[in-house]
C-alpha positions in Angstrom: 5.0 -34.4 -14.9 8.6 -34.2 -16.5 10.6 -37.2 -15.6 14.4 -36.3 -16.1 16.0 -33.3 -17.9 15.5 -32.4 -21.6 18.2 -31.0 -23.6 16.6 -29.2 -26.1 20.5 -28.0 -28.2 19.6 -28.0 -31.9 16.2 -28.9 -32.0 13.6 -26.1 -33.5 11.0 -25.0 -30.7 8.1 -22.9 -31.0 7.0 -22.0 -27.7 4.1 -24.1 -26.4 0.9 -22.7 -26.3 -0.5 -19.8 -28.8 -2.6 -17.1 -28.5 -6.5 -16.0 -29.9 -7.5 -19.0 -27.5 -4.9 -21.5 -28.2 -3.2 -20.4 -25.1 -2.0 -23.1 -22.5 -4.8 -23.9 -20.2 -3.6 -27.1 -18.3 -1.3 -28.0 -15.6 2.4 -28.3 -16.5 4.8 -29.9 -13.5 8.5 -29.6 -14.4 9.3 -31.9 -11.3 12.4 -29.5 -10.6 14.0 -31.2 -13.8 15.9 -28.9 -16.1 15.1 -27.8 -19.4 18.4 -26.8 -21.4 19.6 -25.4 -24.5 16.2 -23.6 -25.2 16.5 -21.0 -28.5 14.6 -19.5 -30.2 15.3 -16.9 -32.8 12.5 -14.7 -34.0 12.0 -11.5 -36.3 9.1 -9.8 -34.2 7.8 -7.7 -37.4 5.9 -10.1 -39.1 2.9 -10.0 -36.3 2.7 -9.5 -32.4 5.2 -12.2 -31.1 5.0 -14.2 -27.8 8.2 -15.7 -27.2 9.4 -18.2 -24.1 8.9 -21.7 -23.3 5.2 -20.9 -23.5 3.6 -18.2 -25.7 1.1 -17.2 -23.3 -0.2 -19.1 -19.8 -3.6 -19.2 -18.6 -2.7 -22.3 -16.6 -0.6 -23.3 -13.8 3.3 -23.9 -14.2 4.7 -25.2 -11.3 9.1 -26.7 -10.6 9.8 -25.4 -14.3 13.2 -24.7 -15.0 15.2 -23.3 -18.0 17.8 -22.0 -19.5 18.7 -21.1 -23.1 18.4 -17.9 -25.1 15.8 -15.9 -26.9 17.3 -13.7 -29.8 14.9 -11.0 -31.5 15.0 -8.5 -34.2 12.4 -6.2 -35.4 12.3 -3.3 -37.9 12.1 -0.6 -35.9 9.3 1.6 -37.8 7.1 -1.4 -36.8 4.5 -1.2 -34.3 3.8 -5.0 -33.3 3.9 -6.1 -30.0 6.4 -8.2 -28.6 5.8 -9.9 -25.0 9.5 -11.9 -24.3 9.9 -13.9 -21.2 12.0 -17.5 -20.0 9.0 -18.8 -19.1 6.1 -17.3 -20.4 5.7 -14.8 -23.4 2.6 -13.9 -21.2 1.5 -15.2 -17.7 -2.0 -14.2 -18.5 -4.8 -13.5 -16.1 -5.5 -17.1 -13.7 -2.0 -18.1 -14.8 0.1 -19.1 -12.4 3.7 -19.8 -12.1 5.2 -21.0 -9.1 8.8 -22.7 -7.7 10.3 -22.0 -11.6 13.2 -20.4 -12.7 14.4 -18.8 -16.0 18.0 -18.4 -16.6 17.7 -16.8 -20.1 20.1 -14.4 -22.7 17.7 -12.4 -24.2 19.2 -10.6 -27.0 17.8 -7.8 -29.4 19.7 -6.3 -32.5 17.9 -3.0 -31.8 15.5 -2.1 -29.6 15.4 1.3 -30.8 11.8 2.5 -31.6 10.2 -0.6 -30.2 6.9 1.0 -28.4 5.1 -2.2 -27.3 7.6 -4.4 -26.0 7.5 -6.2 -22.9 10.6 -8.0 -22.1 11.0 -9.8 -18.2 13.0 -12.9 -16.9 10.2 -14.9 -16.5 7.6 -13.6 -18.3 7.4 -10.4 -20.9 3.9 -9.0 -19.2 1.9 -10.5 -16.2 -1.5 -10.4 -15.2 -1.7 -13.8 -13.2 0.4 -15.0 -10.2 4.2 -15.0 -9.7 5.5 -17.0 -6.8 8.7 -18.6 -5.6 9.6 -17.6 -9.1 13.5 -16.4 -9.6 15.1 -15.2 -13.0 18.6 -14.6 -13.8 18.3 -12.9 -17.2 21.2 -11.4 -19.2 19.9 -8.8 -21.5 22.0 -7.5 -24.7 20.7 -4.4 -26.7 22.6 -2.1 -29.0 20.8 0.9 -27.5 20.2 -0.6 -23.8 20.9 2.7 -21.8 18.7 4.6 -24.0 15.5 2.1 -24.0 16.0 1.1 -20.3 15.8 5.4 -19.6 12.6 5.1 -22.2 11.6 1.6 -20.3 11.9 3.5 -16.8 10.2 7.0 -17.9 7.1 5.1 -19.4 6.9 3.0 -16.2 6.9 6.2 -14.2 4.7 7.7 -16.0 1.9 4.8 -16.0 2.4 4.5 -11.9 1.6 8.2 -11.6 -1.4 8.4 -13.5 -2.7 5.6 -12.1 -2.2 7.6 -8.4 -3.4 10.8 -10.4 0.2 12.9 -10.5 1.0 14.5 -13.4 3.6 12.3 -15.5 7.7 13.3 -15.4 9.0 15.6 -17.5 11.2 14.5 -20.4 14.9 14.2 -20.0 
């Protein structure tokens, strides 16, 4: 359990937890303590990226809050994938996060041409549990109106195959 807030302003992080089974598997209780000045600044084209307090969670995260900023850049003829998230890079199937919050910048210098990007408050993609979970997220992009359209369209398109509709036409 954390016992009293952590500042973490001009230290180096690399988000806890990795991925191809280094992700976190154990029980992290934040004890409603704060965790501040969280940065990290990462160039997503040299390999699929998993950026947040945790790279990916496979465990349970319970009372975690923080706050801080994630900056990103990738070359945008690149196809890695990028999963960005306060909390969790990815909350991964039997990861749970509950009673945490995420009060994160996330900022991109171009999200242009970025196919496999998953960007959220609290986590980038999910595929565990969510509850009593809040975000309040500030998100900066040079092309934002065109990639949250492109964001939106794709996000229509998956829920209506999945129901069987044909997908929506292009703008």
């Amino acid at each position: 359990m954390q016992l009293g807030d952590i500042d973490l302003k001009d230290q180096s992080f690399e988000p806890i937890g990795g991925v191809e089974g280094n992700a976190f598997t154990g029980r992290y209780d934040g004890g409603g303590y704060q965790i501040t000045g969280f940065a990290q600044q990462r160039n997503c084209s040299l390999g699929n990226s998993y950026l947040g307090l945790f790279a990916v969670n496979l465990g349970e995260l319970r009372d975690v809050h923080v706050e801080g900023t994630i900056n990103t850049t990738k070359d945008a003829e690149n196809s890695i994938t990028a999963y960005v998230g306060g909390i969790a890079g990815q909350n991964g199937t039997g990861g749970v996060i509950s009673e945490c919050s995420a009060n994160v910048d996330i900022r991109n210098a171009n999200f242009a041409g970025w196919k496999n990007t998953y960007v959220g408050g609290l986590t980038g993609l999910n595929a565990g549990v969510i509850e009593k979970s809040y975000p309040q997220v500030m998100w900066k992009t040079e092309t934002m109106w065109e990639d949250l359209w492109d964001t939106w369209r794709l996000a229509q398109e998956v829920t209506l195959l999945r129901l069987g509709i044909p997908t929506v036409p292009e703008r």
